[in-house]
VOBA-172731 format. One line per 2 residues: for each residue z, y, x of N, C-alpha, C. Coordinates in nm, 4 decimals. Atoms other than C-alpha are relative to their C-alpha. Layout:
residues N
Z,Y,X,Z,Y,X,Z,Y,X | ...
END
This chain:
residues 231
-0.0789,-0.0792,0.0949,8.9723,15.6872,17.5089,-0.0016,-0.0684,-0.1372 | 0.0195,0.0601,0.1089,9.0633,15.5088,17.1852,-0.0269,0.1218,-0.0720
0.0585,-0.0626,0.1363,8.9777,15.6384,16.8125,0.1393,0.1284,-0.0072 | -0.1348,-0.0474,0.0301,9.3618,15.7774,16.7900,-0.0276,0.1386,0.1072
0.0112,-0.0852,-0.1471,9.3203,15.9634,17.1440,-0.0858,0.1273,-0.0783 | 0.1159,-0.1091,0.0414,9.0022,16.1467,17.0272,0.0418,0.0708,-0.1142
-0.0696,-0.0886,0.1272,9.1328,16.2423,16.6608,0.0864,0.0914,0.0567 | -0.0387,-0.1004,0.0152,9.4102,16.3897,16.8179,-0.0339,0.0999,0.0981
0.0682,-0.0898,-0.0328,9.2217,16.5932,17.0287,-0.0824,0.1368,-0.0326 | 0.0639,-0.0802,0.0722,8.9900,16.7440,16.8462,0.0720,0.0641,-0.1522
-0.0770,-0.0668,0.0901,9.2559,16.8085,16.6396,-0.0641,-0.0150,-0.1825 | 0.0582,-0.0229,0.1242,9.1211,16.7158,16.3035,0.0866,-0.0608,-0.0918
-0.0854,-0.0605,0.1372,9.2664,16.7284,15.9475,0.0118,-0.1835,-0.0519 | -0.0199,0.1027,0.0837,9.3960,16.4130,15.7272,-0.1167,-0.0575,-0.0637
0.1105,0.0443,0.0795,9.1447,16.3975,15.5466,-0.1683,-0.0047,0.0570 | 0.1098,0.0063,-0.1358,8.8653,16.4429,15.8359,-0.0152,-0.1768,0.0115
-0.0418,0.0970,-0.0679,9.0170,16.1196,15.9696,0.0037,-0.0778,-0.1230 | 0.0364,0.0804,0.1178,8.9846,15.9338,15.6356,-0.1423,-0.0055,-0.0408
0.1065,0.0186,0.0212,8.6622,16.0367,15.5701,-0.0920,-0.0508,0.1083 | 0.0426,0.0556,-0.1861,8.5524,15.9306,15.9624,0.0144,-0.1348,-0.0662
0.0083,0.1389,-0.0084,8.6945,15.6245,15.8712,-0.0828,-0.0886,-0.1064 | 0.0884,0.0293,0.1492,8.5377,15.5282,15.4998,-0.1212,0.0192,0.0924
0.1394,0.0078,0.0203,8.2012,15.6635,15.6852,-0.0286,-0.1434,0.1221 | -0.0250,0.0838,-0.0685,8.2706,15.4069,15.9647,-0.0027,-0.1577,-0.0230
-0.0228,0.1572,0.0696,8.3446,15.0840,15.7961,-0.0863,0.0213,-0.1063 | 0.1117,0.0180,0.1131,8.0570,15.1512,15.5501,-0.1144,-0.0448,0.1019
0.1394,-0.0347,-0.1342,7.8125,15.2262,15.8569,-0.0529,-0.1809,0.0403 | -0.0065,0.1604,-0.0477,7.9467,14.8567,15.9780,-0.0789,-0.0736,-0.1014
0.0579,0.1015,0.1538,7.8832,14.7026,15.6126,-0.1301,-0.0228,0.0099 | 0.1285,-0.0368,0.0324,7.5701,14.8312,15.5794,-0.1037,-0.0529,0.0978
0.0684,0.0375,-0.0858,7.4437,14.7252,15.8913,0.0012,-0.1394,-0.0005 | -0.0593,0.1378,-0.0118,7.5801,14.3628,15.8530,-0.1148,-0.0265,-0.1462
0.0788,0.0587,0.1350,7.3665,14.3696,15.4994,0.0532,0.0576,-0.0939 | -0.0529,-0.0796,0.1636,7.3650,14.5355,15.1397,-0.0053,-0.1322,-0.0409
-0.0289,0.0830,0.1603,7.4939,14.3288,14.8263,-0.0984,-0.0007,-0.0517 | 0.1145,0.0070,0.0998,7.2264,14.2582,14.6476,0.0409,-0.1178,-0.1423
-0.0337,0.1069,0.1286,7.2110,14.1057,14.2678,-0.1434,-0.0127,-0.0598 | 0.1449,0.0806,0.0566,6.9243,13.9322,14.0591,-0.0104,0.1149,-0.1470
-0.0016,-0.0782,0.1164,6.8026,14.1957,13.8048,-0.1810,-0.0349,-0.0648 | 0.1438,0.0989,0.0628,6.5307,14.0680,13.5541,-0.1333,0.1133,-0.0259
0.1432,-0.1137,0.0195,6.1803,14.2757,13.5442,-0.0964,-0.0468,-0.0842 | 0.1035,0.0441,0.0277,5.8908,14.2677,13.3736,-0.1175,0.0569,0.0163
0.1402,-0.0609,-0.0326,5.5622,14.3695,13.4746,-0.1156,-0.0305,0.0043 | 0.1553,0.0657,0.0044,5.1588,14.3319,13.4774,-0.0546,0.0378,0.1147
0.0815,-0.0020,-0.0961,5.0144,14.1875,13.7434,-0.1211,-0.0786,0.0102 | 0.0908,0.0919,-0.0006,4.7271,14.0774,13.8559,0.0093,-0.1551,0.0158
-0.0270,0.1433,-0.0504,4.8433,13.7293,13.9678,0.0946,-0.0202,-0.0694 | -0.1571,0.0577,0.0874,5.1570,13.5360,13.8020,0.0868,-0.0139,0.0994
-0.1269,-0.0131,-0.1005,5.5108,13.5839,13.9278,0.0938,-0.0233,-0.0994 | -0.0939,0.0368,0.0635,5.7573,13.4178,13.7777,-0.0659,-0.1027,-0.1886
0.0117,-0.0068,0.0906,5.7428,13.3494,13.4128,-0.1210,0.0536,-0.1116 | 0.0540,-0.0734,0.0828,5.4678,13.4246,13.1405,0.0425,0.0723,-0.1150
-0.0792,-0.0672,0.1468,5.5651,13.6673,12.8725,-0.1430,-0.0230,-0.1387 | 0.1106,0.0563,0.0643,5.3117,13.5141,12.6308,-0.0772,0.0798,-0.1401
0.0343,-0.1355,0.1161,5.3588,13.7613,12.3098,-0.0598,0.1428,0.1069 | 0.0170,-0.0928,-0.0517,5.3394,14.0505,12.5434,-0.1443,-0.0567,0.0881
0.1205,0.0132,-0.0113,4.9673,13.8873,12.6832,-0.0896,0.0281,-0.0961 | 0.1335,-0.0187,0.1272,4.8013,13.8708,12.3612,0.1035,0.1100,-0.0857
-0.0171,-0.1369,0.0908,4.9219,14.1871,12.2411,-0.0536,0.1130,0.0903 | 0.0606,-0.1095,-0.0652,4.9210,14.4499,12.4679,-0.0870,-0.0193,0.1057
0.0892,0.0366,-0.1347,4.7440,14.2879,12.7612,-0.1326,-0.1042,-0.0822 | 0.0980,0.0423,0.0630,4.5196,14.1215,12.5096,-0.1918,0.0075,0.0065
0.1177,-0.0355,-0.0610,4.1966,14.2942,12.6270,-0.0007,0.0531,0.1722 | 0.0074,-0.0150,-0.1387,4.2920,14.3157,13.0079,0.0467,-0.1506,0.0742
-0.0166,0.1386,-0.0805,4.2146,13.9426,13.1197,0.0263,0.0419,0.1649 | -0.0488,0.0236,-0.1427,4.2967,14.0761,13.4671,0.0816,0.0274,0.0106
-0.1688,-0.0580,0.0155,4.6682,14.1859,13.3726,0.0908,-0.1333,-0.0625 | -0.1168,0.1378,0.0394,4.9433,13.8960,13.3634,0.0834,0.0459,-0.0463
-0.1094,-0.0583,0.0515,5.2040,13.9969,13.1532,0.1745,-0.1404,0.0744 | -0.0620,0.1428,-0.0828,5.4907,13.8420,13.3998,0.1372,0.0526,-0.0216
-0.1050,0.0168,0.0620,5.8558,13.8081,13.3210,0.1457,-0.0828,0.1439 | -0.0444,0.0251,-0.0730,6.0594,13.7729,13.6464,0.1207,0.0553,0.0794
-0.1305,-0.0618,-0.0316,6.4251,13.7990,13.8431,-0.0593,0.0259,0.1335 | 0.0537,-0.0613,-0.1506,6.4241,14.0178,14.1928,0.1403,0.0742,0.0345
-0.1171,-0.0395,-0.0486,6.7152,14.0733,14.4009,-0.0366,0.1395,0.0256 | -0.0293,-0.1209,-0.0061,6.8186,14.4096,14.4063,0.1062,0.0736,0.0314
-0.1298,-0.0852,-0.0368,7.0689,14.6837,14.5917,0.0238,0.0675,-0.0912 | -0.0765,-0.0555,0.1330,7.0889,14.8715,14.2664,0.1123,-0.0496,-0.0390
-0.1200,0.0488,0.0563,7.4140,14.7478,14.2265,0.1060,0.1229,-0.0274 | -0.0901,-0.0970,0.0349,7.7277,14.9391,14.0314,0.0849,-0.0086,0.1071
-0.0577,-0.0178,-0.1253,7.9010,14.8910,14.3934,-0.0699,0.0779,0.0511 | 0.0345,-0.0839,-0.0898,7.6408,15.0625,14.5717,-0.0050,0.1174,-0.0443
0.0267,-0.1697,0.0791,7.6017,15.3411,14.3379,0.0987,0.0763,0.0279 | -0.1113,-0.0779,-0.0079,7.9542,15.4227,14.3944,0.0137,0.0522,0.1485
0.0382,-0.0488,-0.1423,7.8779,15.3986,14.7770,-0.0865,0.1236,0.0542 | 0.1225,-0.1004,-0.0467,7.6135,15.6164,14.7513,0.0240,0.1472,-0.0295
-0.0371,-0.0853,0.0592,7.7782,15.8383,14.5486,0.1023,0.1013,0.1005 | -0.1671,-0.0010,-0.0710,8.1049,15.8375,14.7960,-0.0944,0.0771,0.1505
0.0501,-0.0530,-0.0981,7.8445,15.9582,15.0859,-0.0431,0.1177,-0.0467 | 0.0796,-0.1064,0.1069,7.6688,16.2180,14.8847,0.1218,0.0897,0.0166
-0.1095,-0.1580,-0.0174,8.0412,16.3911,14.8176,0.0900,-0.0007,0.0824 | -0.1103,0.0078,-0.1025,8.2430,16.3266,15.0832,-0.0893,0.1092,0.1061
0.0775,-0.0693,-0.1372,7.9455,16.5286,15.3276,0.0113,0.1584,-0.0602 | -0.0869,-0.1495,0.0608,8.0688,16.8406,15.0756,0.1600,0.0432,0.1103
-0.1788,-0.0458,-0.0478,8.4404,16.8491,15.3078,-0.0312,-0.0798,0.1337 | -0.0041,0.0010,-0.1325,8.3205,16.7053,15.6342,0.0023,0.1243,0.1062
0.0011,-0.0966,-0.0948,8.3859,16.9307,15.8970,-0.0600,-0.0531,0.1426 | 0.0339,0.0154,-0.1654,8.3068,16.7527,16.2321,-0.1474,-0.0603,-0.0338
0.1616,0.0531,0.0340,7.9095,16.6892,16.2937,0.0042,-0.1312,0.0215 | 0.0008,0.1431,-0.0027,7.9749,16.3261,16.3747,0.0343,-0.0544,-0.0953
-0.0812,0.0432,0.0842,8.1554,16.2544,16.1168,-0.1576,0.0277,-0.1611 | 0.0768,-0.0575,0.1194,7.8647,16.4656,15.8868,-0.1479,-0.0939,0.0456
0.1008,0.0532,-0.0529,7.5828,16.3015,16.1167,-0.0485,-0.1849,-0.0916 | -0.0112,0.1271,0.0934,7.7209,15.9385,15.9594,-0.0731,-0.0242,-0.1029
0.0285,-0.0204,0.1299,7.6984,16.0253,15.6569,-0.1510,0.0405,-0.0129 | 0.1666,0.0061,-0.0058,7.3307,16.1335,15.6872,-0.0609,-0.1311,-0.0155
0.0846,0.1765,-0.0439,7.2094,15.7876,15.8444,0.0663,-0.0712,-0.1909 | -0.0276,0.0463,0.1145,7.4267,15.6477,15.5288,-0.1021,0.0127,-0.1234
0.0590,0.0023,0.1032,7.2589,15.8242,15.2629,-0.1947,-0.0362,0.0284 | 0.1530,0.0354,-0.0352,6.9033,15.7758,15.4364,-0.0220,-0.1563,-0.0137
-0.0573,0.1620,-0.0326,7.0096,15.3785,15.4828,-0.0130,-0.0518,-0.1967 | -0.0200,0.0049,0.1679,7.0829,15.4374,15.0538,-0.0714,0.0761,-0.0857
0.0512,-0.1650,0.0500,6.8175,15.6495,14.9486,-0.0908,-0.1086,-0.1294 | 0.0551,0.0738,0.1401,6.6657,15.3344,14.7135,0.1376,-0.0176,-0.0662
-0.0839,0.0316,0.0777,6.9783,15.3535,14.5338,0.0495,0.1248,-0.0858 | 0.0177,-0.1366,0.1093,7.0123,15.6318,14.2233,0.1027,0.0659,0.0145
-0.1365,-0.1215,0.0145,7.2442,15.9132,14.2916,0.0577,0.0146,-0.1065 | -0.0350,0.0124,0.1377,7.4473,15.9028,14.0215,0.1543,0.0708,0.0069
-0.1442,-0.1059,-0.0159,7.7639,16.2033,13.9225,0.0831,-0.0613,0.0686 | -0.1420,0.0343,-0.0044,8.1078,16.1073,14.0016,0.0537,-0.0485,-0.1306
-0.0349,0.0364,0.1441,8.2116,16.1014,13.6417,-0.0673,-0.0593,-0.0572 | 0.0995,0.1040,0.0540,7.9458,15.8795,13.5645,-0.0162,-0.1433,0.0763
0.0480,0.1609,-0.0872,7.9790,15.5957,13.8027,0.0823,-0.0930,-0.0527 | -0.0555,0.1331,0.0600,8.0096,15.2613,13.7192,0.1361,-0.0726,0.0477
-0.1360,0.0558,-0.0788,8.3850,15.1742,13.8321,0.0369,-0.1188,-0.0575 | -0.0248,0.1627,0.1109,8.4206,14.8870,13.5212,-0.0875,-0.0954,0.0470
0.1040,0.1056,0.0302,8.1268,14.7233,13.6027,0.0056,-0.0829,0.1488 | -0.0063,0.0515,-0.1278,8.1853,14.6697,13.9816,0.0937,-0.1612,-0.0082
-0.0821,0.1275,0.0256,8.2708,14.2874,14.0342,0.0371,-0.1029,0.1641 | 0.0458,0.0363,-0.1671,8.4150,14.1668,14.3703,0.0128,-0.1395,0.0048
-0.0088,0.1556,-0.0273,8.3913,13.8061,14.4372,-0.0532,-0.0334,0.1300 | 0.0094,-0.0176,-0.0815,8.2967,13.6281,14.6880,-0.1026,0.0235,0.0966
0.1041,-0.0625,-0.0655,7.9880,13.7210,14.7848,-0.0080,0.1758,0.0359 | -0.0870,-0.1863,-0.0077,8.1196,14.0958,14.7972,0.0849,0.0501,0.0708
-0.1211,0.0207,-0.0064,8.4457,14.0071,14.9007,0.0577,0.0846,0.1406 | -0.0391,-0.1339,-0.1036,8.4775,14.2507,15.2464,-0.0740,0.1051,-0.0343
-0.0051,-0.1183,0.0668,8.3323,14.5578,15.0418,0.1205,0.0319,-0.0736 | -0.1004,-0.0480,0.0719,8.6875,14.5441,14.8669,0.0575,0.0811,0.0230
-0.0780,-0.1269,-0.0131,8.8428,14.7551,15.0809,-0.0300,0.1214,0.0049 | 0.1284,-0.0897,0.0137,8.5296,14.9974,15.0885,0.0462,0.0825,-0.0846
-0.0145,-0.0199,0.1223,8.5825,15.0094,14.7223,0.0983,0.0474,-0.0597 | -0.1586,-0.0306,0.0273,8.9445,15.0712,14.7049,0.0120,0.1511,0.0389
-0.0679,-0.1674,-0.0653,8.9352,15.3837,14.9532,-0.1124,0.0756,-0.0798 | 0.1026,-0.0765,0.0624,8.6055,15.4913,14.7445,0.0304,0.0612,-0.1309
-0.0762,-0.0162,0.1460,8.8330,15.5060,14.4323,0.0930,0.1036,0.0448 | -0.0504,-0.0904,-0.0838,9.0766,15.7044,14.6801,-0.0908,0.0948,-0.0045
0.0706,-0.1296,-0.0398,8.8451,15.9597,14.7946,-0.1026,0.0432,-0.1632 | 0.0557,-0.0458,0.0811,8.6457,15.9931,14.4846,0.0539,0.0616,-0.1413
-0.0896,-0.0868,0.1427,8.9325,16.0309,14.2576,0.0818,0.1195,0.0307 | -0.0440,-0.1250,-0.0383,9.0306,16.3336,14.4646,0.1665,-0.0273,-0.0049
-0.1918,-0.0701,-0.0267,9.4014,16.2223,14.5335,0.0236,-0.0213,0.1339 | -0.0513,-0.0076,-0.1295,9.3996,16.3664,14.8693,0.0153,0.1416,-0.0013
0.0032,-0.1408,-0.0110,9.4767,16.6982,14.9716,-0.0146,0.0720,0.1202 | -0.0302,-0.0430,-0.1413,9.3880,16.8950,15.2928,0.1273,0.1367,-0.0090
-0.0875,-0.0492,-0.0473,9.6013,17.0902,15.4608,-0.0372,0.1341,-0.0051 | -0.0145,-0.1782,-0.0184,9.4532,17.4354,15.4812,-0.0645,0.0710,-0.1557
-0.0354,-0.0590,0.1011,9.3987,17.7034,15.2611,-0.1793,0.0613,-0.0056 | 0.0942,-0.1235,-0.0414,9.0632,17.9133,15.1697,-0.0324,0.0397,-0.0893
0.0388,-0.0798,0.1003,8.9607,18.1708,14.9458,-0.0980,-0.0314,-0.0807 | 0.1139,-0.0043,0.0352,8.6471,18.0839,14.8885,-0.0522,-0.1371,-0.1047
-0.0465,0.1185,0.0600,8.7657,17.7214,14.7693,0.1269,0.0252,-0.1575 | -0.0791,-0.0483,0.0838,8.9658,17.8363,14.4396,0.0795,-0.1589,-0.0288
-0.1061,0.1243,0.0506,9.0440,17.4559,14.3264,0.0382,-0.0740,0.0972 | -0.0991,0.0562,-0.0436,9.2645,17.2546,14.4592,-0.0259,-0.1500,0.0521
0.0541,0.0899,-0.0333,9.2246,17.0034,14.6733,0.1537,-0.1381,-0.0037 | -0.1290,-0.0207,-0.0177,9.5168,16.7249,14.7142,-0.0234,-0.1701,0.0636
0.0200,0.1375,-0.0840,9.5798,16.4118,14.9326,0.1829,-0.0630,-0.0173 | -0.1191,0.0367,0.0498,9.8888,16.2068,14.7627,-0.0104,-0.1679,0.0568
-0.0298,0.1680,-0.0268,10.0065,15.8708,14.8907,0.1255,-0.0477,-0.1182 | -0.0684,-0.0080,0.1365,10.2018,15.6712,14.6142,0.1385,-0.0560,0.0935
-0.1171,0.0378,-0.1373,10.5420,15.6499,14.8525,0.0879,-0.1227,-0.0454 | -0.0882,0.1332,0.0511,10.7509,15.4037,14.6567,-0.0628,-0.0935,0.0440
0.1609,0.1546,-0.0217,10.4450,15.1334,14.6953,-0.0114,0.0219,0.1363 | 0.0148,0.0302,-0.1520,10.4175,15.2098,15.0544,0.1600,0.0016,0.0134
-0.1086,0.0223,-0.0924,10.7801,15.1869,15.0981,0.0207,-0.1217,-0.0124 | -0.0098,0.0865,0.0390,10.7835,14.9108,14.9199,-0.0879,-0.1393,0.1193
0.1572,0.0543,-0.0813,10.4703,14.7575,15.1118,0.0883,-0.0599,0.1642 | -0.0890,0.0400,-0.1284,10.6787,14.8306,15.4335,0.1411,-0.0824,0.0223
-0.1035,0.1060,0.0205,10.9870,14.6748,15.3833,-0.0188,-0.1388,-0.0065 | 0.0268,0.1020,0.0283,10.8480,14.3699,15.2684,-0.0962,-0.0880,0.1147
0.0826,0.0396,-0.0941,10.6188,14.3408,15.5610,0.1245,-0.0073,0.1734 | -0.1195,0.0466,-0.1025,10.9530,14.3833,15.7758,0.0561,-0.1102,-0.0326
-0.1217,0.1183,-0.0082,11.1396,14.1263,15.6302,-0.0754,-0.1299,0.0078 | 0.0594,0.1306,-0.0489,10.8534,13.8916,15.6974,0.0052,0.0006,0.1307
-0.0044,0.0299,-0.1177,10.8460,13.9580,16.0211,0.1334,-0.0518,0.0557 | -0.1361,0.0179,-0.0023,11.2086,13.9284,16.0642,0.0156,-0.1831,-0.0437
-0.0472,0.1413,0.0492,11.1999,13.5721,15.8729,-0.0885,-0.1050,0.0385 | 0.1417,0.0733,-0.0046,10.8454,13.4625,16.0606,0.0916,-0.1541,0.0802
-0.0349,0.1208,-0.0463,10.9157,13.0771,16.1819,0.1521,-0.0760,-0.0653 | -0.1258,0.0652,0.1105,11.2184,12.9913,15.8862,-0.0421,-0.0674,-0.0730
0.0414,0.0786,0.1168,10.9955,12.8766,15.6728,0.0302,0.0583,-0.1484 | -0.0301,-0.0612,0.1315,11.0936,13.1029,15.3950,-0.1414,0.1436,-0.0224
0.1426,-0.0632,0.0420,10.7918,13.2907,15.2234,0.0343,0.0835,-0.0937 | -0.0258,-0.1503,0.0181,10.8364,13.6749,15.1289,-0.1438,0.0451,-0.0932
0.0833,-0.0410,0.0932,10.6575,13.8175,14.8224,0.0464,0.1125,-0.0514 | -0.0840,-0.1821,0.0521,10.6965,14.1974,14.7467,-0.0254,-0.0434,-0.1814
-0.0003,0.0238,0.1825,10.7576,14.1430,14.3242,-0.0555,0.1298,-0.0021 | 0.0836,-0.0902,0.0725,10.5698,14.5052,14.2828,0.0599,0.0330,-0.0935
-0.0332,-0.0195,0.1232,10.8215,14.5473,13.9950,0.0129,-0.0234,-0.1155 | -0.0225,0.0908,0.0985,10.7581,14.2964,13.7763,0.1160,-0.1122,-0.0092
-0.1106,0.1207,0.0566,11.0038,14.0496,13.6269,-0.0031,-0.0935,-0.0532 | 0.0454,0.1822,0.0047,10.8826,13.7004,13.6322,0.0875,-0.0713,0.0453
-0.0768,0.0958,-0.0738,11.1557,13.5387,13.8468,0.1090,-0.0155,-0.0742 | -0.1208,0.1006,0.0719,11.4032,13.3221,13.6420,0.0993,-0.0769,0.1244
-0.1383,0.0923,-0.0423,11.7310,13.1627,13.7502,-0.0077,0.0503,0.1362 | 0.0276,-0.0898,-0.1196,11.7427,13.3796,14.0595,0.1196,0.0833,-0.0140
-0.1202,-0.0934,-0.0654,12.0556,13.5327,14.2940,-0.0251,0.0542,0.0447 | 0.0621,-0.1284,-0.0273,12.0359,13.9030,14.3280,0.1244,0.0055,0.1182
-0.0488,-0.0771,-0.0536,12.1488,14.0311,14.6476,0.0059,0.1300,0.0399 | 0.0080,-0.1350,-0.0052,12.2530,14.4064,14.6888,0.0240,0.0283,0.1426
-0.0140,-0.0527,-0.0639,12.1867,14.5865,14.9640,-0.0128,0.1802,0.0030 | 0.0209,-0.1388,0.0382,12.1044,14.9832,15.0375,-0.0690,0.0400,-0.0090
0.1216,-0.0758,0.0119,11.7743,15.0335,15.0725,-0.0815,-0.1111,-0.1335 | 0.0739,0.1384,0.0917,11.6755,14.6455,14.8554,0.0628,-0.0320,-0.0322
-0.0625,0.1226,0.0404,11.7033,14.4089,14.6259,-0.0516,-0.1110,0.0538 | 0.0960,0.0987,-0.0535,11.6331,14.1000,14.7788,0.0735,-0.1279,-0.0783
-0.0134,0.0867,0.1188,11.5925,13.8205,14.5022,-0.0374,-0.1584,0.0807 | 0.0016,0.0948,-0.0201,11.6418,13.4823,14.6028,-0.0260,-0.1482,-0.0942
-0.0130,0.0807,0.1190,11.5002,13.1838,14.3936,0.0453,-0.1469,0.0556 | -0.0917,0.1432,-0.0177,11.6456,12.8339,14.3880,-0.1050,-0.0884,0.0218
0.0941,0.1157,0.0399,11.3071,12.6834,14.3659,-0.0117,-0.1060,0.1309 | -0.0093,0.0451,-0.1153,11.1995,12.3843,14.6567,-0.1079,0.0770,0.1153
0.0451,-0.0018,-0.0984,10.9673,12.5871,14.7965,0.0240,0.1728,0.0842 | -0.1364,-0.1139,-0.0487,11.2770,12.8828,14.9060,-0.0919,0.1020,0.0026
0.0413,-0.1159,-0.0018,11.0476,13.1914,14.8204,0.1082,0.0799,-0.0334 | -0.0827,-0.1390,-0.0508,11.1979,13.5283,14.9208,-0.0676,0.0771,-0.0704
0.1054,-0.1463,0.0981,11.0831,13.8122,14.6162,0.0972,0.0911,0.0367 | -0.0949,-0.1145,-0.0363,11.1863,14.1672,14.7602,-0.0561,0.1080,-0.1051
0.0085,-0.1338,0.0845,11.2108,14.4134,14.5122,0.0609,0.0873,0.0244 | -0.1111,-0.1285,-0.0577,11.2826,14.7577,14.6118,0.0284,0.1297,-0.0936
-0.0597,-0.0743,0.0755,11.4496,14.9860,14.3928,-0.0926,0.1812,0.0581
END
């Protein structure tokens, strides 16, 4: 029975089936390895680790010859990615309904439990940096911005829930998205290379053709890119 089969079986909600999936492709991540980054410490130990902090010996450790005042980097999952991960398990297990789906999310936050719970309105979203050591948490990160910025909406109704829940897709950008992913397929083995323009207006010396649903912008350059802009 695939994933599709079972959802629609059990009959579950939009946003069920989003949060299934976010807890799913984290579950994977997580198991494959946390991100870790180099965060600098300092501490007194008995032995030397790293670096001496030399003022901080003869001052405060000044009468404890068995305390090293030590000055050293130590990889760490504290990262402003995971916080948001951790965060994204934490409130998403508020609107799970199916126990598998809520079960996930358990193992998750148990899996993230050295990493500081930290609000919603307080998480670090600026500071997150994907490169390439990161670089398949992006899409993690994307639907974590989705689900955490609350633009989804379920479907039913309940008293007991006064605010408003709401699940919005941005439709232009997915129509856009789709189109552009047709007319590559449509043009695969021409040799002509299809770039959705997103709405910007960078392309110079360029013949607009009108159609009904697109514009599809043709540039003169040698290497015959196809920019579809869709109205």
């Amino acid at each position: 029975m695939t994933d599709a089969t079972a959802i629609h079986h059990q009959r579950h909600t939009l946003l069920e089936i989003l949060i299934r999936a976010f807890a799913d492709k984290l579950l994977a991540e997580v198991r494959r390895g946390l991100p870790r980054l180099y965060r600098q410490c300092e501490e007194d130990l008995p032995a030397l680790r790293g670096r001496l902090d030399v003022i901080r010996q003869f001052t405060r450790n000044a009468v404890r010859p068995d305390r090293l005042s030590c000055r050293f980097d130590q990889l760490d999952t504290d990262t402003p990615l995971m916080r948001i991960m951790a965060a994204a398990t934490i409130y998403l297990g508020r609107y799970a309904r199916s126990s598998e789906t809520r079960r996930r999310l358990d193992e998750l936050r148990h899996v993230l439990v050295d990493v500081p719970a930290v609000p919603v309105n307080r998480l670090p979203w600026k500071e997150v940096r994907v490169d390439r050591t990161n670089r398949r948490w992006e899409s993690l990160f994307r639907l974590a911005q989705l689900l955490l910025g609350r633009d989804w909406q379920a479907t039913h109704h309940s008293a007991k829930s006064p605010e408003g829940l709401t699940l919005l897709f941005p439709m232009n950008d997915l129509f856009e998205k789709y189109i552009a992913a047709m007319i590559r397929k449509a043009l695969t083995g021409t040799g002509i290379e299809v770039v959705d323009q997103g709405g910007h207006r960078a392309c110079l010396g360029l013949r607009l053709i009108q159609s009904q649903k697109a514009k599809v912008v043709t540039s003169a350059t040698a290497d015959r890119k196809l920019a579809a802009s869709l109205s």
